[in-house]
N, C-alpha and C positions, 0 to 999 in steps of 0.2 A: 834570423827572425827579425822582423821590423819591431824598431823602439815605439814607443806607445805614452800618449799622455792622458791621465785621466783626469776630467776637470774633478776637481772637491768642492771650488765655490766658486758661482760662474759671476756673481758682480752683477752690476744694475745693467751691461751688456757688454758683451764681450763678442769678437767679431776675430771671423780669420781675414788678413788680408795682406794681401803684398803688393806690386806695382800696377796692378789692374789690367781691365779691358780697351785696350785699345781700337781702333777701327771698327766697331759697330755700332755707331750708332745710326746709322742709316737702318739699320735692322730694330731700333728702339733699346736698344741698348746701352747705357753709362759709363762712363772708365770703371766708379767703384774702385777700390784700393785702397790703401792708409792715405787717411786726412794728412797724417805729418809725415808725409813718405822720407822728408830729411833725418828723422830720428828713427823711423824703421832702416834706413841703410848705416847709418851710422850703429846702429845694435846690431844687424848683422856684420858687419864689417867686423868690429871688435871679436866675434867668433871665427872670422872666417868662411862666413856664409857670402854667397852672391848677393850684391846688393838687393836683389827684387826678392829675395826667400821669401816664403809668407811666415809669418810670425802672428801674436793675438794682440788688439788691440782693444785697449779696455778703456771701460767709460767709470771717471769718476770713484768705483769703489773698489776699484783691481779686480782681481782674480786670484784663486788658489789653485794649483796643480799637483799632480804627483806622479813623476815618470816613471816605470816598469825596470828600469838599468841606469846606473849613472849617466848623469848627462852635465852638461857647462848652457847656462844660459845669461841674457841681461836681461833687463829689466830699462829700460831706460824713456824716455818722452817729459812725457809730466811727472814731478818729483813724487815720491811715495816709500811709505816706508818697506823695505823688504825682508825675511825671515824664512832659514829654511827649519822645519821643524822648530818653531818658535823662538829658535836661535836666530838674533839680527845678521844679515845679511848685506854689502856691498849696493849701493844704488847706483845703476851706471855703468859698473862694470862687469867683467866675466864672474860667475858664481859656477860652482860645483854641488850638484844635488845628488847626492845618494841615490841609487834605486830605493822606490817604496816611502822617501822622504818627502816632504810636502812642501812646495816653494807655494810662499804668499806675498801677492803685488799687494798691500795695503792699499787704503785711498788716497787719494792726492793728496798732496799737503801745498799744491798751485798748480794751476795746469788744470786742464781736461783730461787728458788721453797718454796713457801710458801702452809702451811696447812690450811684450815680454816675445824675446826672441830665442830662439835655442840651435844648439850647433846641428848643420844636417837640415833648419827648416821644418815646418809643419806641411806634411805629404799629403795635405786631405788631395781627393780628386780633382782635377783640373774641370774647369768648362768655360770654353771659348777659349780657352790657353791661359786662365787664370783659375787660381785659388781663390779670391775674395768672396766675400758675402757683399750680396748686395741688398740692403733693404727696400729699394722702392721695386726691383723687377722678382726678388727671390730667389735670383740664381745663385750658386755656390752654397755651401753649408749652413745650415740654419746659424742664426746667433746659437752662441754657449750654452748648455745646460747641465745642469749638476751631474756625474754619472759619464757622459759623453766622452769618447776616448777616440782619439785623435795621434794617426801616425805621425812617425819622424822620419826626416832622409837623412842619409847616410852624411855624417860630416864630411865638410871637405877636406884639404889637404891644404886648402892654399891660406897664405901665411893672415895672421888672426892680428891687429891692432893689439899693443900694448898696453895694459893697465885702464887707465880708465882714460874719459875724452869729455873735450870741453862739451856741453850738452845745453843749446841757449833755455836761457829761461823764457819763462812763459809771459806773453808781453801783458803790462800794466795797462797798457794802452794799442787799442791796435788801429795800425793806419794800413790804409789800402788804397793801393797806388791805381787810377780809375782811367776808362778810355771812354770819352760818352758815347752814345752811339748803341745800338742803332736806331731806337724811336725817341731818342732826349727831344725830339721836334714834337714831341708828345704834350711835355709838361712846359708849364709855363717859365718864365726867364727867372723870376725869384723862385721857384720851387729848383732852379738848375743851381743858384746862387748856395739855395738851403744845404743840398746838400754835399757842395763843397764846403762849407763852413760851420755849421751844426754839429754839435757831439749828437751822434745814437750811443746807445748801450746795447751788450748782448743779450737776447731774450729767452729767459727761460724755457721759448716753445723752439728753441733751434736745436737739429738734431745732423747727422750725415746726410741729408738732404740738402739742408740749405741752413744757413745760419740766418736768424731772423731778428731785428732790427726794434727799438723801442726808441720813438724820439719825436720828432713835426713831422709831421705828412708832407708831402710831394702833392702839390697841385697839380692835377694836369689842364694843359691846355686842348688838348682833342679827347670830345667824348667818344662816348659808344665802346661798340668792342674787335679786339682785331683779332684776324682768323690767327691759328696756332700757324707756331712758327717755330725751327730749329733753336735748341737753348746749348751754348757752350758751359765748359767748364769754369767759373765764374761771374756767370750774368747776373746781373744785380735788375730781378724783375719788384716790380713796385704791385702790388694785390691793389685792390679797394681800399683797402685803410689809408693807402697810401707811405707806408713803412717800409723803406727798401729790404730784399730777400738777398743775401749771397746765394747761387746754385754752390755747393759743393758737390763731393764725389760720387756720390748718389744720386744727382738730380733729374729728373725727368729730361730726356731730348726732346719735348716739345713744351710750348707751353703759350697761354693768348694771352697774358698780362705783358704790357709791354716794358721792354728792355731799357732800362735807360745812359746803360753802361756794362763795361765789364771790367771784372777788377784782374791785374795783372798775376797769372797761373801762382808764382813763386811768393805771392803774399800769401799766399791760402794755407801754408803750413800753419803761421803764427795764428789764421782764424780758428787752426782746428782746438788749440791749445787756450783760445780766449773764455775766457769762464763767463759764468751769465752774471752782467752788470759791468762788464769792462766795459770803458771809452771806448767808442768806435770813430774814427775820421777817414772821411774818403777825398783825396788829395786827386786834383788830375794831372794826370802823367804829363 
């Protein structure tokens, strides 16, 4: 019989997800997947899991769970306290849960986004050859809800990381490394200046879509409006206000506000873990 998890507190949200949707976006489709896909493989690793397992990633105030049979899981991303039956818990490393026992990811104590990974993976249904939830399309399982009970796969066999693992911290400051292109001929020369050398901050309105930007507006130099056009993972589009948008793993494949750079894939773990009010610097590559 398949192992089973039931949520007991689902947190401000909590999302299944593992290495995403690749290849569809010609069909309007997004990757979706874990923002910090390097501390999702790293949490499966430690168990023994394929790196791409889906595992729950949670925003800001954890999650609580209680599996049906013993089970080993981590907990690891953004720092948080852990406790299984109100007993503390290991942060980071492999834990042992009892059947009928309740594992609780606290709320962060830095960081955004914590993993809670379990051996064998979270078996929800595949669609398009992923597990993720996707917020902006709705494919894959709704976000968490209290009640909600969610399979497991079968552990593996193949050999599990030792003890615990260096796990980076969540950046004080986050820099992202930028390629301009492809409407920068958009904005004018001091708005290109601006935003290589301007602090922004993180904006309390960014979410798995896009991380959203607080700081000088971007002038541009070409008005008016340009037809929609393909958005990668990354594109840092500028709205009206003029405040740059990172796309993350969710973002829409099209969009008409113009582009005026992309920031490099492998900075985007540290955006997902940037809390709202971190520095932000965009550096060109």
């Amino acid at each position: 019989m398949t192992a089973k998890l039931t949520v007991v507190r689902s947190g401000a949200l909590t999302t299944v997800q593992d290495s995403g949707r690749r290849g569809h976006a010609h069909l309007g489709v997004p990757r979706s997947g874990a923002l910090d896909a390097p501390a999702m493989r790293l949490a499966n690793r430690l168990l023994g899991n394929a790196p791409e397992a889906a595992v729950l990633e949670t925003t800001l105030t954890g999650c609580a769970v209680r599996p049906d049979r013993t089970v080993t899981v981590v907990v690891g991303g953004a720092p948080c306290p852990v406790t299984v039956d109100g007993r503390p818990a290991p942060w980071g490393a492999p834990v042992r849960v009892p059947a009928g026992a309740v594992l609780d990811a606290g709320g962060v104590t830095a960081g955004v986004r914590s993993y809670l990974a379990v051996a064998g993976g979270i078996a929800a249904e595949p669609v398009l050859g992923s597990r993720s939830t996707d917020l902006l399309s709705g494919l894959g399982p709704s976000p968490l809800c209290e009640g909600d009970v969610l399979p497991l796969g079968v552990p593996a066999r193949q050999a599990a990381l030792p003890g615990a693992a260096p796990w980076p911290a969540p950046p004080a400051e986050l820099v992202l490394p930028l390629r301009l292109g492809p409407r920068a001929d958009w904005f004018t020369p001091a708005a290109l200046r601006t935003l290589t050398s301007a602090t922004y901050r993180v904006s309390p309105h960014s979410n798995r879509i896009g991380l959203r930007t607080e700081g000088p507006p971007l002038m541009r130099e070409t008005p008016g409006e340009l037809p929609s056009e393909g958005m990668v993972l990354g594109a840092v589009q500028v709205p009206p206000d003029g405040r740059p948008v990172v796309f993350l793993h969710d973002h829409p494949t099209t969009g008409g506000y113009p582009v005026i750079g992309v920031v490099t894939e492998t900075a985007l773990a540290a955006a997902a873990q940037a809390a709202v009010g971190t520095p932000v610097r965009f550096t060109r590559e």
